[in-house]
Structure formats: C-alpha cells, structure tokens
VEXDREN-2710 file (C-alpha; in Angstrom, 1 decimal):
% VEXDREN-2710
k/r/px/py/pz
1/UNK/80.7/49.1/-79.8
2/UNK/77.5/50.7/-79.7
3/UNK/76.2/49.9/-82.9
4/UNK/74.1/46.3/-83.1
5/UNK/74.9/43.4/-85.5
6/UNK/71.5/44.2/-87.5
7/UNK/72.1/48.2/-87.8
8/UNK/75.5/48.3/-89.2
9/UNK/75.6/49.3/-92.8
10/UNK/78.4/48.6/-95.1
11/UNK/77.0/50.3/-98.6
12/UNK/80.0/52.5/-97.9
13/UNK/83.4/52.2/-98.7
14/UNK/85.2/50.4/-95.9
15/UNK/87.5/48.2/-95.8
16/UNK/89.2/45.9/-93.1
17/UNK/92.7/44.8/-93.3
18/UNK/93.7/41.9/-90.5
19/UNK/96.8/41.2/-90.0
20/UNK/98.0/38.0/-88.6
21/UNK/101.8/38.0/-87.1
22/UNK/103.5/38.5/-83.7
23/UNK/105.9/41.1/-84.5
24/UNK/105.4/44.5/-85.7
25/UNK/108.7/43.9/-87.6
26/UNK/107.6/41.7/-89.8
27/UNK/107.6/41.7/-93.7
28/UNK/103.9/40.8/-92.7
29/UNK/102.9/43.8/-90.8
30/UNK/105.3/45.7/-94.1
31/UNK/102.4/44.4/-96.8
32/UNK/99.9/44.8/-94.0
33/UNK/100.8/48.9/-94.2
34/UNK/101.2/48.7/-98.0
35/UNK/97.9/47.6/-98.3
36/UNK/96.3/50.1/-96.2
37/UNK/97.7/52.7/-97.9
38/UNK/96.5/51.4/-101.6
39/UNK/93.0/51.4/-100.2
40/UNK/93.3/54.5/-98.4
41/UNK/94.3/56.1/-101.7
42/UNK/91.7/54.6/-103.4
43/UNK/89.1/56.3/-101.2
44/UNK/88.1/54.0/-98.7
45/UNK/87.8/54.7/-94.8
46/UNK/90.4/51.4/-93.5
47/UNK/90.0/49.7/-90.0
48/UNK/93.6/48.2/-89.4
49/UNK/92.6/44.7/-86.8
50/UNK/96.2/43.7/-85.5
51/UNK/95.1/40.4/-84.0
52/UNK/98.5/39.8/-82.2
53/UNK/98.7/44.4/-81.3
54/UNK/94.8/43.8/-80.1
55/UNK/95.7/40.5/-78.3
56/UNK/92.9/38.4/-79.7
57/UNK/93.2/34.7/-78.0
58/UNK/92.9/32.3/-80.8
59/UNK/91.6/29.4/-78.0
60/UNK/88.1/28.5/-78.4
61/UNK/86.0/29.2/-75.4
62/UNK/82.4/28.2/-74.0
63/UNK/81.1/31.2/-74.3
64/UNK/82.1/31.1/-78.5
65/UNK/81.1/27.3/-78.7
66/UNK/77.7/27.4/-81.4
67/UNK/74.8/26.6/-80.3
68/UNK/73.1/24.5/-83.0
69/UNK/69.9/25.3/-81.7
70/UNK/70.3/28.9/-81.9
71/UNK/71.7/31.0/-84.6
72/UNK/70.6/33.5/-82.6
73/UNK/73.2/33.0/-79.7
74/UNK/75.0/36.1/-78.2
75/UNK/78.3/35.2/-77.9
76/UNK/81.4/36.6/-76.4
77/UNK/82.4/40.4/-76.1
78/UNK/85.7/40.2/-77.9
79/UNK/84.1/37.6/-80.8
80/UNK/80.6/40.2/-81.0
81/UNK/83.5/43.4/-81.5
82/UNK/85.0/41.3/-83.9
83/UNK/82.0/40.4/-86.0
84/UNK/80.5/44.1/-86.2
85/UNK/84.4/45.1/-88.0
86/UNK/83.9/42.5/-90.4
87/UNK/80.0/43.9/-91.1
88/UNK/81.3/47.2/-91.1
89/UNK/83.7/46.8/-94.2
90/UNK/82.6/46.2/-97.5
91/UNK/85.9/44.3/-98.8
92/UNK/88.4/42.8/-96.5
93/UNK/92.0/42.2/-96.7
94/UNK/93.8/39.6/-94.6
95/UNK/97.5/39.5/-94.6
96/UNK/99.1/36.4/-93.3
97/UNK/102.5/34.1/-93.2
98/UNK/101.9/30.7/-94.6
99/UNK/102.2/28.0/-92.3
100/UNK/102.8/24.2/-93.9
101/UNK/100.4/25.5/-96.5
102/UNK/97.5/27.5/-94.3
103/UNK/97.2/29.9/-91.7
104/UNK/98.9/30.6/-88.3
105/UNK/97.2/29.3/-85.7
106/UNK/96.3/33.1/-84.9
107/UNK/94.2/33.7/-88.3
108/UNK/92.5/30.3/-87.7
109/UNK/91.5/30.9/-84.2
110/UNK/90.1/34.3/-85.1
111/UNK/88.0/32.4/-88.1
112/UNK/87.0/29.6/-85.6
113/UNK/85.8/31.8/-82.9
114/UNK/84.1/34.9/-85.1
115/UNK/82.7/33.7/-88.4
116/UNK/80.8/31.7/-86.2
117/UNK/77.4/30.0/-86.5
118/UNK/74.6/32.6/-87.2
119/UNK/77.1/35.1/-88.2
120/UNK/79.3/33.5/-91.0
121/UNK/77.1/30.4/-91.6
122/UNK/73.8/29.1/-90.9
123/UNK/71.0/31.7/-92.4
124/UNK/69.8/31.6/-95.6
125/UNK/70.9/34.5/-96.5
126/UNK/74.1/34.6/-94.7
127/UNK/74.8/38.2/-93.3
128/UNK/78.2/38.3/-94.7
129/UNK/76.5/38.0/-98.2
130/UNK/78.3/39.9/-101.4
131/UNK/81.2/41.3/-99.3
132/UNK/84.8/40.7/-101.0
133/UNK/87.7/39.3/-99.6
134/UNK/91.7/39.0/-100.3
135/UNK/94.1/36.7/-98.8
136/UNK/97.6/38.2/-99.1
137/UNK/99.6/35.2/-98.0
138/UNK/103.6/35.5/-98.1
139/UNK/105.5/32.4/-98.3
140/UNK/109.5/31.5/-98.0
141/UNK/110.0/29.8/-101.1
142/UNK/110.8/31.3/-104.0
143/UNK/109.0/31.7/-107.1
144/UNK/110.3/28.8/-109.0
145/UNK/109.4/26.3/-106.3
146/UNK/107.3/23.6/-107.8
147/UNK/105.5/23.7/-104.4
148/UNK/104.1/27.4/-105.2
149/UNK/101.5/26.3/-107.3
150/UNK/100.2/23.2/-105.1
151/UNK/100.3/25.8/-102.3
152/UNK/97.7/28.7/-103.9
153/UNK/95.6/25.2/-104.5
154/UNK/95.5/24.9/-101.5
155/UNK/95.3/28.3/-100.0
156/UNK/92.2/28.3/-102.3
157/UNK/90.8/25.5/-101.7
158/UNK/90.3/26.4/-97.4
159/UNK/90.1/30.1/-97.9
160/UNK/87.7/30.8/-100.8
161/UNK/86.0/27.6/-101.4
162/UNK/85.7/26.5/-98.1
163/UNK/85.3/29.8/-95.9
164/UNK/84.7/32.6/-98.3
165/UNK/82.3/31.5/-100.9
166/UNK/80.2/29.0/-98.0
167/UNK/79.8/32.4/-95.9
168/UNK/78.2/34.3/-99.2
169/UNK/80.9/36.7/-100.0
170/UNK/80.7/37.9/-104.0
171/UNK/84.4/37.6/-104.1
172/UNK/87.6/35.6/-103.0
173/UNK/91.0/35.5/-104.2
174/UNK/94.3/34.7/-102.7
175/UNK/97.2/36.7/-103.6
176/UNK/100.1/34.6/-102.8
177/UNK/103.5/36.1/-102.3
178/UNK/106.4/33.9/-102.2
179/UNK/110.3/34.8/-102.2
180/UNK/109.6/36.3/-98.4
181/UNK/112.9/35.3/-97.2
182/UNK/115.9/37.0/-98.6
183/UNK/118.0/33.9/-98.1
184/UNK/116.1/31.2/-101.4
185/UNK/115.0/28.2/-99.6
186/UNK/114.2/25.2/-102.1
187/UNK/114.3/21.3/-101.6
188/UNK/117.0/19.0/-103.7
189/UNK/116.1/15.5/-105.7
190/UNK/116.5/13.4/-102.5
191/UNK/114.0/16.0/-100.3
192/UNK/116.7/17.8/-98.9
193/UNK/116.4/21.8/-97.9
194/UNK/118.7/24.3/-98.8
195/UNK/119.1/27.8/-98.3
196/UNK/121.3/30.0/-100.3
197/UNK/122.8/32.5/-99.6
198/UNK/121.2/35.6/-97.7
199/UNK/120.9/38.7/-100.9
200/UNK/122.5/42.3/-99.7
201/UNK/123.0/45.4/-100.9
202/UNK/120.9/46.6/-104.1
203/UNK/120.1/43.2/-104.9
204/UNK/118.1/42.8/-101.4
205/UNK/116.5/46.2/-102.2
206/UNK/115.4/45.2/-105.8
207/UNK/114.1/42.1/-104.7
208/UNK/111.8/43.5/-101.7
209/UNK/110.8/46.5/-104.2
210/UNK/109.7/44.0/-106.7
211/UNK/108.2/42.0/-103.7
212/UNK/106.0/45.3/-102.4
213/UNK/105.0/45.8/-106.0
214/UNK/103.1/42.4/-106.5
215/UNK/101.7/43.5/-103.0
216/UNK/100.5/46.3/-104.4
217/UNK/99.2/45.2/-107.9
218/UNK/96.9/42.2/-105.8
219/UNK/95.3/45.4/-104.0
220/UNK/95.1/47.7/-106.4
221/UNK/93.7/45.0/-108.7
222/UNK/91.1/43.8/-106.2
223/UNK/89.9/47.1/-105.9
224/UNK/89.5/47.8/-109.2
225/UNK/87.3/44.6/-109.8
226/UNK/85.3/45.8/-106.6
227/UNK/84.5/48.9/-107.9
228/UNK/83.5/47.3/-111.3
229/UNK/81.3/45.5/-110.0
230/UNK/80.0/48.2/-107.6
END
C-alpha cells in the first residue's frame, strides 16, 4: 500500500467489515455479506478484510512485539497493511463467533498484533480517535438463555470498554446475535447441556430470516447514529 499511516484520510465514507471465521460457509461469513450490503446501500465505499480468506497469522511475532520506547516503531508488513484499512474506514464492523464468551483466537490475534502500541494506544491523541465500531457477535444459545445477558456484559466489557473506547473511537456497541444454531442448546438445573432438536422446513427458514433481520437492524441502526452524529 502506497499510501503512509499519516496521509490516509477517512473524512469519507468508508467502512471496514472484518470477518473472523475459517469457512466461507459459515452463518459468520452469511451476516458478514448482510452487513456489507446494508452499508453499501447506505452509500459507503466497503473494504471486506477476510482474516482467515487473507491468511492473517494470529501468532505474535518479534517484528510486532512494542517497543515501549518507541511509539514510533515500524512494524511488520502484514500488521502496517492492516493498520492503514482500519485508518482508511471511518466506521468498522467486525463480525465474529463467540468463543466461551470472547473472540476466536483469530480476532484476538489480529487485535494483538495491529492495534498495536503507537497505532491503537499510546499518543495523546490516539490516531484511531472518533472512528465508530460494531461487534456483530453470533452465539449458540438461544435467546432465552440466562447466559445471554452475562455474555453482552462481557462482550462489552473487552470490546468497548477495554479496546474501543481506550483506542479513542466515538462509538462502540456490540450487537449480539444469539439462536446461531438451528438445533436450541441450553443447560438444565444440575448444569447439564441439551440440545433439542435440529428446526427444518419453514420453521428453519423463519428462524434464520428473523435471525438476518436483527443483523440487519444492528447495521442499519449503527449507521443511522453515525450519520447523526456526522
């Protein structure tokens, strides 16, 4: 990329959506589309990252190791790419399966090794600052689950407290999507999993079309605030 970390401007409206699953299959890589398209519609020119497509190594290196004693520090080719998408776009959207309550290993290697000292952290005015970000995170238990609500806590709690807001983005909100799987997986008094049976026919179509919608509305909602407060 030609373009230096300093030049790029991001008054326009971009937007990056980064997706976070191995298989282009996935009901992952389904909202990842969705939400492209919503912000496509809306007007905005969309960079699609496929970390797993790309084959971004989630395993810090040396070479991305900070340097406390320079904010400055050049780091690697692959992390430097990575940094001039994010300064590029002037909302993100990351799209992600939740794992025991955070991110794959994937999304947190990517976070470890690009929002990265003197990038993401460690100016005063922090070169990420007043850019907006959405966590779309889908989850396999349903709805009901008393474990939904301690989860967005959570999801909150590392992702917009503790990443978004601390790297000077104006915005952060995770959208959390549970009732992923089409088979109900919930836990009995004694602790015990269970997983119903699998839904077919216009049921299972119902059920994802209701699923894509709530996709949907978290994008089309965050882009409305966004240009609000444009």
């Amino acid at each position: 990329m030609s373009q230096s970390l300093s030049t790029i401007e991001s008054s326009s409206r971009t937007a990056l959506v980064v997706l976070a699953h191995h298989r282009t299959d996935s009901l992952s890589a389904h909202v990842a589309q969705l939400a492209v398209g919503r912000l496509a519609a809306a007007g905005y020119t969309v960079d699609l990252l496929d970390l797993h497509a790309e084959n971004f190594d989630p395993r810090m290196t040396v070479a991305d190791q900070p340097d406390w004693g320079d904010r400055d520090k050049r780091y690697s080719d692959e992390a430097e790419a990575h940094m001039a998408r994010i300064l590029a776009a002037r909302v993100v959207v990351v799209v992600f399966p939740v794992y025991w309550q955070s991110t794959p290993a994937l999304l947190k290697g990517w976070i470890d090794r690009v929002w990265n000292y003197g990038f993401a952290y460690g100016r005063s005015k922090p070169r990420l600052a007043g850019k907006r970000i959405l966590w779309l995170g889908l989850a396999g238990a349903t709805a009901a689950d008393e474990i939904i609500s301690g989860m967005h806590q959570v999801l909150e709690a590392q992702l917009s407290e503790g990443l978004a807001y601390y790297s000077g983005f104006a915005h952060s909100r995770v959208g959390l999507l549970p009732d992923a799987e089409d088979q109900p997986q919930s836990l009995d008094s004694e602790g015990n999993l269970v997983i119903g049976a699998a839904i077919e026919g216009d049921a299972r179509a119902a059920h994802y079309a209701a699923f894509d919608a709530t996709a949907e509305r978290f994008v089309d909602e965050f882009v409305a605030t966004e240009l609000v407060d444009a």
